[in-house]
N, C-alpha and C positions, 0 to 999 in steps of 0.2 A: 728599513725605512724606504719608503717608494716615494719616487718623484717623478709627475705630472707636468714638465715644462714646457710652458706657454708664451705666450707673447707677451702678455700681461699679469698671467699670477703662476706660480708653482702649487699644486695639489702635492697633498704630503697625505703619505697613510704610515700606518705602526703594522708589525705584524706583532701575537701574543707571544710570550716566550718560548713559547712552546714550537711555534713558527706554522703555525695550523691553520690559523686567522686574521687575516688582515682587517686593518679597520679604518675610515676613512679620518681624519686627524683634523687637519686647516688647509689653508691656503695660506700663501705669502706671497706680496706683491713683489712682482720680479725688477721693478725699478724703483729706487735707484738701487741697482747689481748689489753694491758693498754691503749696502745692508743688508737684501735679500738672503746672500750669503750669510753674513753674523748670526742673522736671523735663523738657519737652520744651524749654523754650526751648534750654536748652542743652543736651540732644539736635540739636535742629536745628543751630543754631553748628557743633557739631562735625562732624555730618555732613554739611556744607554743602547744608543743605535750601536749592534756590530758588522751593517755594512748598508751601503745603499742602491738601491735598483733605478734606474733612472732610462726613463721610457724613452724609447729611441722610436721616432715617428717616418717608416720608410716606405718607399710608393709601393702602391699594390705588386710592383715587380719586381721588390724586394731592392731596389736601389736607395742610396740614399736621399734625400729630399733635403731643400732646406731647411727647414725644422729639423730631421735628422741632424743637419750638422750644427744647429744652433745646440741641439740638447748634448753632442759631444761635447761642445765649446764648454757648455756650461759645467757639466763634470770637471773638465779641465779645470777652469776655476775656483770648484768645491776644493779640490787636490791646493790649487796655489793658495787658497782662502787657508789652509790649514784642516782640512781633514785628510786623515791618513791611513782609515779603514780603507775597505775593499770597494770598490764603486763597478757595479754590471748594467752594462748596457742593455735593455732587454727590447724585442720587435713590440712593438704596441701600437701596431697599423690603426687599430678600430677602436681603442679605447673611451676615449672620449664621445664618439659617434654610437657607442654600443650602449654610454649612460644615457647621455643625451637624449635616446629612442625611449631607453626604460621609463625615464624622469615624464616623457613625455605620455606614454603610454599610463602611465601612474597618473594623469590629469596634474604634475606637478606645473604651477605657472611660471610662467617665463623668468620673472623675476626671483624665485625661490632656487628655479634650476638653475642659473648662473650663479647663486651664490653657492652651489655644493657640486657641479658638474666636477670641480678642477681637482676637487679631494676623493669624487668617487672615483674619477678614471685613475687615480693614483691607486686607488683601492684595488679597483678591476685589475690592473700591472702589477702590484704584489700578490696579489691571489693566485695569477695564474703562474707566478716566477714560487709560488709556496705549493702547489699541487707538482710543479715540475717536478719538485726536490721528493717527493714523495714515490 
């Protein structure tokens, strides 16, 4: 499972079993935190998540950024929330900015792009953490 964290929602994607395919999943509103978390915990439970990638957002010069360290933080609290699978932090400098372009280049309207940007950059960060492994 791939996570998209944001200021305001978490983009969540699935990869297939086979770990070939990612696919873009929901969103879940990142406030209030407690639930946000509940909210994937048992997301993952169900969809028998065995580990999660969790985009790490760092400046073009590979330093950390505030959002970088908001999206550690947040791992952090997946782990105290009670999950105990594997959690990877992966670079996902352009993620969101690389759907964003597409959505847009696709004449997708404003209002339709915001409601799917947050699950596709999730998408885009597991894809390319699933082609690594290959």
């Amino acid at each position: 499972m791939a996570l998209d964290v944001g200021t305001k929602w978490v983009g969540v994607a699935l990869s297939d079993p086979t770990r070939t395919v990612a696919t873009p999943e929901t969103k879940v509103a990142r406030s209030p935190t407690e639930a946000c978390l509940e909210h994937l915990l048992i997301y993952a439970k169900t969809q028998g998540v065995v580990g999660v990638v969790v985009g790490l957002p760092l400046s073009l010069e590979g330093r950390v950024t505030p959002m970088a360290q908001a999206a550690k933080a947040f791992a952090h609290l997946l782990i105290k929330a009670g999950y105990t699978g594997p959690i990877l932090l992966w670079d996902e400098r352009f993620t969101t900015s690389v759907m964003e372009r597409s959505l847009i280049k696709a004449d997708v309207s404003r209002q339709k792009r915001a409601q799917v940007v947050d699950q596709l950059a999730a998408c885009y960060l597991l894809q390319g953490v699933l082609e690594s492994l290959r």
